[in-house]
C-alpha positions in Angstrom: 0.0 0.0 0.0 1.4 3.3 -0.8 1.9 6.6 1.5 -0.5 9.2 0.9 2.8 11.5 0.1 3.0 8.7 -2.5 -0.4 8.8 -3.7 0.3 12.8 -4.0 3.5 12.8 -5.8 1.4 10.5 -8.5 -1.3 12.4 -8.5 1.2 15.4 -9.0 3.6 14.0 -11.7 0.5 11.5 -14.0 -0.7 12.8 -16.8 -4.0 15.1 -16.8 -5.1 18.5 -16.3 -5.0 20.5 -13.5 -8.2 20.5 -12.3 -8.4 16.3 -12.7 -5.2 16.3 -10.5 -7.1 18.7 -8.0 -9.9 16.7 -7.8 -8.2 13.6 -7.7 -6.3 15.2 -4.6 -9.9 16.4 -2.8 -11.0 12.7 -2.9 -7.6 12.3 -0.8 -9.0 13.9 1.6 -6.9 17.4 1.3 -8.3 20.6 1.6 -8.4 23.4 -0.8 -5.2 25.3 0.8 -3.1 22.3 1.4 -3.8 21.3 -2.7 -3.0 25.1 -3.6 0.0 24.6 -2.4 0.8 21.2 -3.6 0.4 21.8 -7.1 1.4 25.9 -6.8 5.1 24.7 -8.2 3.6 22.8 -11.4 5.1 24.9 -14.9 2.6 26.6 -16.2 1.6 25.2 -19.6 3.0 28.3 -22.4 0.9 29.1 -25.4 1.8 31.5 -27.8 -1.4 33.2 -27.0 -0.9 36.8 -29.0 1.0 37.3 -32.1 3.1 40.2 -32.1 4.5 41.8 -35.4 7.6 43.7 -35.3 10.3 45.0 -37.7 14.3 45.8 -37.6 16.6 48.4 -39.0 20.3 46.8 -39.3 22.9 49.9 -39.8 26.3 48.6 -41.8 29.0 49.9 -43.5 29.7 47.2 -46.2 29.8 47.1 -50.0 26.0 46.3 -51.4 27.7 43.8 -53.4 28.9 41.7 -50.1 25.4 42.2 -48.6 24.0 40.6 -51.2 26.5 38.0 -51.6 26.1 37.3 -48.3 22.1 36.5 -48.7 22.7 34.7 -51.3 25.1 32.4 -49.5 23.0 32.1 -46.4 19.6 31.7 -48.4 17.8 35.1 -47.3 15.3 36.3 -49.7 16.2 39.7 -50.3 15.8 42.8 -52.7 18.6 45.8 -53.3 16.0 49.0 -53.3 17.0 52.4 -53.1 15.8 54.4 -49.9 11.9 53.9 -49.4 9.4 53.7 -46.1 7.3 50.8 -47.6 6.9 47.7 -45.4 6.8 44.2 -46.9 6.3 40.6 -45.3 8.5 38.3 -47.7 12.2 39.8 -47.7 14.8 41.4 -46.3 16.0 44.4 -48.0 19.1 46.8 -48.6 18.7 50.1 -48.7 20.7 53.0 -48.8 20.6 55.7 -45.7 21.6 59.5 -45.2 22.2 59.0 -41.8 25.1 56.4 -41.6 28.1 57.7 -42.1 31.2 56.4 -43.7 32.5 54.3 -46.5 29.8 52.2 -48.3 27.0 52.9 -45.7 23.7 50.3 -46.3 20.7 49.2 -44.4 19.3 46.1 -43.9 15.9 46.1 -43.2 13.5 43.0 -41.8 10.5 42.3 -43.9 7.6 42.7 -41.1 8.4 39.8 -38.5 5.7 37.6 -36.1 5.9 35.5 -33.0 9.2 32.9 -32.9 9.2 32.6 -36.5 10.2 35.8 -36.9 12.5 35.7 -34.2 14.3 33.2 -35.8 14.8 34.8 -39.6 15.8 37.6 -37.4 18.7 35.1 -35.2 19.5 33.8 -39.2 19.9 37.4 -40.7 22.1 38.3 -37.7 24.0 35.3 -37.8 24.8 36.2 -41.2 25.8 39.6 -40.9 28.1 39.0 -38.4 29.5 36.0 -40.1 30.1 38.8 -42.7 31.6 41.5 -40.6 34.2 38.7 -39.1 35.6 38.3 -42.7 
């Protein structure tokens, strides 16, 4: 026969939802508080409940033709545009700047990024680029 701490940690560690593992602890005999306790440390299961959008501006001072060898390479879509404010949701592009300053200034711009996805082509582009600047 098992220990009731035995019967808990089972209860605790088995498979089901919260609320089966809370009711499954009442017919135990706990009470409410002692079970608010017991389960308190359980993760809390994470959804990825709102999409957020987001977008990054990447300052360099490296040839456009490197840039774009370097997308190429590393299999970012990309375009080379001249200096523009419109957004886009497929590629990364390269645009020229005012406000950099020096010797072959160019920005690199995110194509308009959600959730971990876009988290990621964000990790690859920076990977990249700094694969790029280490040469």
């Amino acid at each position: 026969m098992k220990s009731l701490n035995e019967e808990i940690q089972d209860i605790k560690t088995g498979k089901g939802s919260k609320t089966s593992k809370k009711e499954a602890l009442i017919k135990l005999g706990l009470r409410k508080h002692e079970i608010d306790i017991i389960l308190s440390d359980l993760p809390k299961q994470v959804t990825e409940r709102f999409k957020f959008t987001f977008g990054v501006e990447i300052e360099c001072l490296v040839a456009s033709s490197v840039m774009r060898e370097c997308a190429t390479r590393n299999a970012m879509p990309f375009q080379y545009e001249g200096y523009n404010h419109e957004d886009n949701n497929h590629y990364y592009k390269f645009v020229s700047d005012s406000s950099i300053r020096g010797e072959n200034p160019i920005e690199c711009v995110s194509p308009v990024l959600t959730g971990k996805v876009g988290m990621k082509s964000l990790e690859n582009c920076c990977k990249a680029l700094m694969r790029l600047m280490r040469k």
